[in-house]
C-alpha positions in Angstrom: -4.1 1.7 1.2 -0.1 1.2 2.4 -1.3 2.5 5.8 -4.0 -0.3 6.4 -0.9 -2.8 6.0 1.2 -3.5 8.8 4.8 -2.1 8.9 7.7 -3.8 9.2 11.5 -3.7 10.1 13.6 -3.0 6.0 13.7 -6.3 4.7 16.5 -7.4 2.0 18.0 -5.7 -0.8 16.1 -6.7 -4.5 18.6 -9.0 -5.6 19.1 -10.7 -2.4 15.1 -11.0 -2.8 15.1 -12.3 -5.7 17.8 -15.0 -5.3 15.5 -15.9 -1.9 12.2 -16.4 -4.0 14.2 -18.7 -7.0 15.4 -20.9 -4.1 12.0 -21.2 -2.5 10.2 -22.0 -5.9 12.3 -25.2 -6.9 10.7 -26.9 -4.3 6.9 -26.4 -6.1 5.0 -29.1 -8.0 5.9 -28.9 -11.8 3.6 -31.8 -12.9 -0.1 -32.6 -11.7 -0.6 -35.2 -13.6 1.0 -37.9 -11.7 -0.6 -36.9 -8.5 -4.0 -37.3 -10.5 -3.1 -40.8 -11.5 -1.4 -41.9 -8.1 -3.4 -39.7 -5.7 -1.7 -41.9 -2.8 1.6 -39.8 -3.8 0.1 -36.6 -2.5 0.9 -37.3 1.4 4.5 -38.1 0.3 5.0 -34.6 -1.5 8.2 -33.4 0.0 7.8 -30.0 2.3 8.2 -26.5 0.4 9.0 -23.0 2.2 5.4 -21.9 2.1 4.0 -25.3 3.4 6.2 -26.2 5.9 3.8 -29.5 6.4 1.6 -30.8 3.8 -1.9 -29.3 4.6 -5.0 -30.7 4.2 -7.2 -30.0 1.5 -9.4 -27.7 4.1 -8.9 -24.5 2.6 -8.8 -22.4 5.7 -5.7 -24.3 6.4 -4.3 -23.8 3.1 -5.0 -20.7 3.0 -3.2 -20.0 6.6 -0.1 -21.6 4.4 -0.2 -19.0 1.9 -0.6 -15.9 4.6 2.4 -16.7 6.1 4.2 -17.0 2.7 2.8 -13.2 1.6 4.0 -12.3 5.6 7.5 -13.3 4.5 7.8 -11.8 1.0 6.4 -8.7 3.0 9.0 -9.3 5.7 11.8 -9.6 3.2 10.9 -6.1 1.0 12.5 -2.8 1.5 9.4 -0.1 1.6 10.1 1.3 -1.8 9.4 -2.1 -3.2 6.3 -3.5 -0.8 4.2 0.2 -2.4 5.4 -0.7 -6.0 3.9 -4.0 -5.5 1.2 -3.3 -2.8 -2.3 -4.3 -4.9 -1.3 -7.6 -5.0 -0.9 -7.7 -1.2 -3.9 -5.8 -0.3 -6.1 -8.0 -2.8 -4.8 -11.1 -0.8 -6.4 -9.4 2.5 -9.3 -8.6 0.9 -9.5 -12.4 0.4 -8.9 -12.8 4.1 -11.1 -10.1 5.2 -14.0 -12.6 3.0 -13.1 -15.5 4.7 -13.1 -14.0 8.1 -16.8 -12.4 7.3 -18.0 -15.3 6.5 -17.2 -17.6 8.6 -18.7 -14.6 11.3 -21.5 -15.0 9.8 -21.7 -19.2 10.5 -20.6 -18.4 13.5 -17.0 -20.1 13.7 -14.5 -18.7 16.0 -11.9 -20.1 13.8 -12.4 -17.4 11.6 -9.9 -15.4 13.7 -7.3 -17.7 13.3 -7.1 -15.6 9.9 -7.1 -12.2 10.8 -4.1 -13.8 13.1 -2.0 -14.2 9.7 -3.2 -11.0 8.9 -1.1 -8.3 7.2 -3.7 -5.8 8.3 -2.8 -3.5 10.7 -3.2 -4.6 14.7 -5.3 -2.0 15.1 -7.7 -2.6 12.4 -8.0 -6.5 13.4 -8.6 -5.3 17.0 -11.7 -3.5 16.2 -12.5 -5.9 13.9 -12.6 -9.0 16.8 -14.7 -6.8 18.8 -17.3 -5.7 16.4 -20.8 -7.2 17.8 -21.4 -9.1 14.8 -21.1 -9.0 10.6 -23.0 -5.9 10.0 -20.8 -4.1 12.7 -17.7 -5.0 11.7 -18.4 -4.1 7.7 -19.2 -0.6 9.3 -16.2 -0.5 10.9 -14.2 -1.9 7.6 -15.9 0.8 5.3 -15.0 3.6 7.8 -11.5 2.6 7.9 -11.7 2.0 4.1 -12.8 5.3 2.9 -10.2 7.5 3.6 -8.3 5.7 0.7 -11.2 5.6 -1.3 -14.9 7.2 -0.8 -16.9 4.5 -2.9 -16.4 2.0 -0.3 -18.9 3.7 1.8 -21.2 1.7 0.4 -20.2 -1.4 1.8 -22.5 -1.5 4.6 -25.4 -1.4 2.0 -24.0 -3.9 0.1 -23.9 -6.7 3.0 -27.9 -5.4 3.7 -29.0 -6.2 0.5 -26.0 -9.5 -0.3 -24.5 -10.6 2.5 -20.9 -11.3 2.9 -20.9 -12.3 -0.9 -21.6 -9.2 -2.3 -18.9 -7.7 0.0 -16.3 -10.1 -1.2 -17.1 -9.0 -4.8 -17.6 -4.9 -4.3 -14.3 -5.1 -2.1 -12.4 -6.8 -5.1 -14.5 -4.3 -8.0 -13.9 -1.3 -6.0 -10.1 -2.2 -5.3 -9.6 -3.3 -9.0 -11.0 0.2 -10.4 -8.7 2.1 -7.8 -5.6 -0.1 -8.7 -6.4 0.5 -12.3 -6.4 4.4 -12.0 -3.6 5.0 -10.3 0.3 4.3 -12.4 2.1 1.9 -11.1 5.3 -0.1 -12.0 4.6 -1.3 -16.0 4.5 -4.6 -14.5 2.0 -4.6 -11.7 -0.1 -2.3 -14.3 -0.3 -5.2 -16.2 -1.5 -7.7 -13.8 -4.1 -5.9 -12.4 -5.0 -5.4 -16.2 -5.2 -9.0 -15.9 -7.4 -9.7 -12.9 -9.8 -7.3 -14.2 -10.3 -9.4 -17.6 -10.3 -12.5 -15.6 -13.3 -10.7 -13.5 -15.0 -9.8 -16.2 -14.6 -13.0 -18.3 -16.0 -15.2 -15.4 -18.9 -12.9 -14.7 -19.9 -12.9 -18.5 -19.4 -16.9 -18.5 -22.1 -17.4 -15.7 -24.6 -14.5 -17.1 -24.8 -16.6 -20.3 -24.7 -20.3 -18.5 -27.6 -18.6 -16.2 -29.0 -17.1 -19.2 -29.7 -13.9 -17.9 -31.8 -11.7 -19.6 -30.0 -8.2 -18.9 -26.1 -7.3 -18.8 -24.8 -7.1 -15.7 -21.7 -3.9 -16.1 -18.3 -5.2 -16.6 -15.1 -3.1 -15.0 -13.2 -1.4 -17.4 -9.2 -1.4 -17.3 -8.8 -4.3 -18.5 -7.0 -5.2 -22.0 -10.4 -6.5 -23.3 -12.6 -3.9 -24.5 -16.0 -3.7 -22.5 -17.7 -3.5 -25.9 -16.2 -7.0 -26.7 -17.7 -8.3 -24.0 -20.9 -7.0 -24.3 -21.1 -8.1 -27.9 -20.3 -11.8 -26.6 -23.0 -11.3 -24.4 -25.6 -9.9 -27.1 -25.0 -13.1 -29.5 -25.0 -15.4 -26.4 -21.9 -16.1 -27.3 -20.3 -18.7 -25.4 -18.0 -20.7 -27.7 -16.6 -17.3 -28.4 -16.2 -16.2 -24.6 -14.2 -19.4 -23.8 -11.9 -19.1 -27.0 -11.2 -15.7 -26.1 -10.5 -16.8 -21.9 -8.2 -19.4 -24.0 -6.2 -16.4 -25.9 -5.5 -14.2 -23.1 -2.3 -14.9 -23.1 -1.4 -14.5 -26.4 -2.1 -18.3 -27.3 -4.1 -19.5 -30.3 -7.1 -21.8 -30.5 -10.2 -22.3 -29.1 -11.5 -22.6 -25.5 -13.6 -25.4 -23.8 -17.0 -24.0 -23.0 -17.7 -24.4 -19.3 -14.3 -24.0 -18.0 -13.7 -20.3 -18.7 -12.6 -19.5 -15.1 -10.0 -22.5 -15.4 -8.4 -21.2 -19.0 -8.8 -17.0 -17.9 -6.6 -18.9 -14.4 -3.8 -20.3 -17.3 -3.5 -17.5 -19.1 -3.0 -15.7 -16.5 -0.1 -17.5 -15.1 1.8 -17.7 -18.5 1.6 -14.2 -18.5 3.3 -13.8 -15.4 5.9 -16.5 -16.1 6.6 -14.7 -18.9 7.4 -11.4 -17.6 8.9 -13.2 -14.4 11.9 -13.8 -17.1 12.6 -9.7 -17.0 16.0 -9.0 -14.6 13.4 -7.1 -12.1 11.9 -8.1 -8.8 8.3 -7.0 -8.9 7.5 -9.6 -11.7 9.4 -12.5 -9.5 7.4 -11.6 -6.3 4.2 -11.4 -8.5 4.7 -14.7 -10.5 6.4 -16.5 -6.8 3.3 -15.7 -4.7 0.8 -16.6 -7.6 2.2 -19.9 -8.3 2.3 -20.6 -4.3 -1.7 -19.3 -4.8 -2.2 -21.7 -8.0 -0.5 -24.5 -5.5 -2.5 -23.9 -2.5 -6.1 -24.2 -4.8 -4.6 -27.2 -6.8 -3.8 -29.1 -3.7 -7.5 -28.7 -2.0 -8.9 -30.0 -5.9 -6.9 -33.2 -5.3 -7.9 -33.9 -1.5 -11.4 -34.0 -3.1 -10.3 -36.6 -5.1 -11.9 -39.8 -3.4 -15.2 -37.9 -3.9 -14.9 -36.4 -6.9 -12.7 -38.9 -9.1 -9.8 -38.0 -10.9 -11.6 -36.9 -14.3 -13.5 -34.3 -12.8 -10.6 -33.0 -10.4 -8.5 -33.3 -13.7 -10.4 -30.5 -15.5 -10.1 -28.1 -12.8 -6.3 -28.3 -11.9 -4.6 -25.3 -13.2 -1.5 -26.4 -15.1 
């Protein structure tokens, strides 16, 4: 998938990198809290590198933020290093590549604004613009897709029978399992290990709150067995599904039922800080550009704080 990203001039050596991406993450929020009890404070937030200007709580906005803070990481990389830690990347366009669909389909030109940001390949976001609509322009994705792998062929179908939804979710399952086959640096192998047993967590916490009556398949790859899950899901489990979203990282205790997505979100970013620790740049590029991500989605939780009051905000903010 390397050749669907852009190319760009060598960037920095690793340690040069490195010392770049401690600088920039000093200037991140440490504690939420406050900004929950003084929600006034959140205009006065001083700038960071990846935010030049505080922005809104509109997430296509924030979300801008963020592409042109994975543009500069990607800037800053020497090649050897932007293919050791190119899932992450190409899971962030796939993101973008959502957006952009979806906002075809309400018919907003400001989608295009994202494809802008892009780290796709011009080419790729030329045919994309002039696709004649959602369905032509998931042909043209799948087409330019497949030659890295054949099961997203199916994508076309998928948007028939889902919508831009289910294209979100098959692009993400298909990328996971291809991520997950394929060695790469111990690191990165572990935090797509991750994502998939975040995936899989939050799909079995919404089969048992919807109370489905048949399993919908899990991915496997992930460092909790799929026969785990499925026993959760036979004992409609859910006290046991959030304690184990709660212990992902190692931790002890139980979980709060109804906020699995929130505590599979935690773990995941302990993890990361934790191996972030190791004298090695992939972990620092993965841990850097996930707590700008956490940022970004805590920010947009408190601009819906006058609606939404700070208890309920409170329980979503990622710590």
């Amino acid at each position: 998938m390397r050749e669907l990203l852009r190319d760009m001039p060598v960037g920095v050596p690793d340690d040069c990198l490195q010392a770049r991406i401690r600088g920039r993450r000093a200037f991140l929020v440490k504690e939420w809290d406050p900004l929950l009890l003084s929600p006034g404070e959140l205009a006065a937030l001083p700038a960071a590198p990846w935010r030049p200007e505080m922005p809104s709580g509109h997430a296509g906005r924030i979300w801008r933020a963020l592409q042109r803070e994975y543009a500069w990481v990607w800037g800053c990389m020497e090649e050897t290093l932007r293919r050791a830690v190119l899932p992450l990347f190409w899971l962030a366009e796939v993101r973008t590549l959502a957006i952009w669909l979806r906002r075809r389909t309400g018919g907003r030109d400001s989608g295009e604004d994202l494809l802008e940001g892009s780290l796709l390949t011009d080419g790729l976001k030329r045919k994309l613009r002039g696709a004649t609509g959602v369905a032509a322009a998931v042909e043209l994705l799948a087409k330019a897709l497949v030659a890295s792998e054949p099961a997203f062929a199916r994508l076309p179908e998928t948007y028939r029978r889902g919508g831009t939804g289910a294209v979100e979710e098959t692009l993400t399952d298909i990328s996971l399992q291809r991520f997950a086959a394929v060695p790469h640096h111990p690191v990165m192998d572990r935090f797509v290990s991750l994502l998939i047993d975040g995936r899989n967590l939050a799909s079995l916490a919404k089969q048992l709150r919807w109370h489905l009556p048949s399993l919908l398949p899990f991915l496997p790859g992930g460092s909790i067995r799929v026969s785990t899950l499925e026993g959760l899901f036979a004992r409609r489990d859910a006290a046991g599904t959030a304690q184990l979203a709660a212990r992902l990282a190692g931790g002890e205790g139980g979980g709060e039922v109804g906020a699995v997505e929130r505590l599979v979100r935690e773990a995941q970013g302990r993890t990361l800080h934790r191996m972030a620790r190791q004298p090695d740049v992939v972990p620092a590029v993965i841990d850097y550009l996930w707590r700008c991500g956490n940022e970004g989605r805590n920010l947009g939780l408190l601009a819906r704080l006058p609606v939404a009051g700070s208890a309920a905000v409170g329980t979503e903010i990622c710590r």
